[in-house]
Legacy VTK file of the C-alpha trace (Angstrom):
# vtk DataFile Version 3.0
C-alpha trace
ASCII
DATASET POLYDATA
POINTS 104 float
28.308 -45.130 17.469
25.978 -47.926 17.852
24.028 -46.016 19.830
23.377 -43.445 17.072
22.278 -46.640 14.802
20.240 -47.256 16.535
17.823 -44.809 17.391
16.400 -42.600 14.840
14.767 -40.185 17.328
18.757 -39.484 18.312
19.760 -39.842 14.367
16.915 -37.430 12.901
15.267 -35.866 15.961
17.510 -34.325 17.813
19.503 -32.345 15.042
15.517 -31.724 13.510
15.155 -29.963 17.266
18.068 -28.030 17.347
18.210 -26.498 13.543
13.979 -25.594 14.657
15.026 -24.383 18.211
18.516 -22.732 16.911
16.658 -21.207 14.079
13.917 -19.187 16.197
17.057 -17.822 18.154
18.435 -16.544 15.219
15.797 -15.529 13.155
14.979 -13.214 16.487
18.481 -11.486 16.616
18.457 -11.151 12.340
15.006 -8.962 13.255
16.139 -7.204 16.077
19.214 -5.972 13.873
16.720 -5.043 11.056
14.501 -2.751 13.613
17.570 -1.242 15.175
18.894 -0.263 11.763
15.344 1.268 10.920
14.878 3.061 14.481
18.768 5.164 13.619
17.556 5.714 10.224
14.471 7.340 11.288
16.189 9.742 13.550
15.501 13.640 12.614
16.759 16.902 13.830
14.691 17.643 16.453
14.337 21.147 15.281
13.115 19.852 12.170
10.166 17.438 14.163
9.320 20.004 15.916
8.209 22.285 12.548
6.943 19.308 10.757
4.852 18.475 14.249
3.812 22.254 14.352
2.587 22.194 10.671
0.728 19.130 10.883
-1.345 20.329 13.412
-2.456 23.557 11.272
-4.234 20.798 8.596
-7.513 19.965 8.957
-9.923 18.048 6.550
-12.375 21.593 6.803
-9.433 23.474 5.765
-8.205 21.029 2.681
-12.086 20.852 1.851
-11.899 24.568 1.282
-9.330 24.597 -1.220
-11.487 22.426 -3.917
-12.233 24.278 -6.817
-16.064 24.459 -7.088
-17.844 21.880 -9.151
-18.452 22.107 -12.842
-21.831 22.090 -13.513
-21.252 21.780 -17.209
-19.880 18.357 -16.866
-21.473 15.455 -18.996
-20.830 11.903 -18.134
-20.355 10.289 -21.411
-19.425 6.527 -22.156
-16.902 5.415 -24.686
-17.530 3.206 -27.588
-17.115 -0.519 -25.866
-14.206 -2.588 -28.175
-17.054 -4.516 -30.478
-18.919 -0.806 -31.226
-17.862 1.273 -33.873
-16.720 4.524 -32.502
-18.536 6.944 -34.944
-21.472 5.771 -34.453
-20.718 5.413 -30.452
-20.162 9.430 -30.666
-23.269 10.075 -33.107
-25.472 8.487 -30.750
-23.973 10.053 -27.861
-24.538 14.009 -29.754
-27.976 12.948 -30.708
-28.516 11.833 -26.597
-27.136 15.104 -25.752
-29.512 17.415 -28.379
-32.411 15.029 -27.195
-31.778 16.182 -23.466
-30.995 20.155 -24.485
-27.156 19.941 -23.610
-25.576 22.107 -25.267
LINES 1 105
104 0 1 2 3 4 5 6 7 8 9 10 11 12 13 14 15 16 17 18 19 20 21 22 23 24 25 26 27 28 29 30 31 32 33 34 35 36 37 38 39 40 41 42 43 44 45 46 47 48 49 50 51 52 53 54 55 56 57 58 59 60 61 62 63 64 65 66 67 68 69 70 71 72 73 74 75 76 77 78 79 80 81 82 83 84 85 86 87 88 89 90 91 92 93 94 95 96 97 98 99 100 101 102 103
């Protein structure tokens, strides 16, 4: 008992050690348990991996590029009134922008 009294490094340090050392050995297994679960989750019917394998292989970024509608060349880019600007006059100024440039 004395012993233990004595020294600090025996009083603090050791126990400081072994809670550190003990708690990287179980902080690994906790981990491991959480992949394992994950990995048996994951599992599929194989038949099922196989189609989804089969059909990813059909998309390409040509193909999905393809499938856009085409653009609208109508389209105006036009700015809302900011939070200080009144919004009538935001859109008045806008329709006289648009008359000014022969949009519709």
């Amino acid at each position: 008992m004395d012993l233990l009294r004595g020294s600090r490094t025996l009083r603090f340090g050791v126990p400081m050690l072994l809670l550190i050392i003990g708690g990287s050995f179980g902080l690994r297994e906790f981990a491991q348990v959480r992949y394992d679960v994950q990995k048996v989750k994951r599992k599929m019917d194989p038949a099922l991996e196989a189609q989804l394998k089969k059909n990813k292989d059909k998309i390409t970024l040509e193909s999905e590029y393809q499938k856009l509608p085409e653009p609208n060349s109508d389209w105006v880019n036009i700015r809302g009134p900011r939070p200080w600007e009144d919004s009538k006059a935001a859109q008045e100024q806008q329709r006289k922008i648009q008359i000014g440039n022969g949009i519709k």
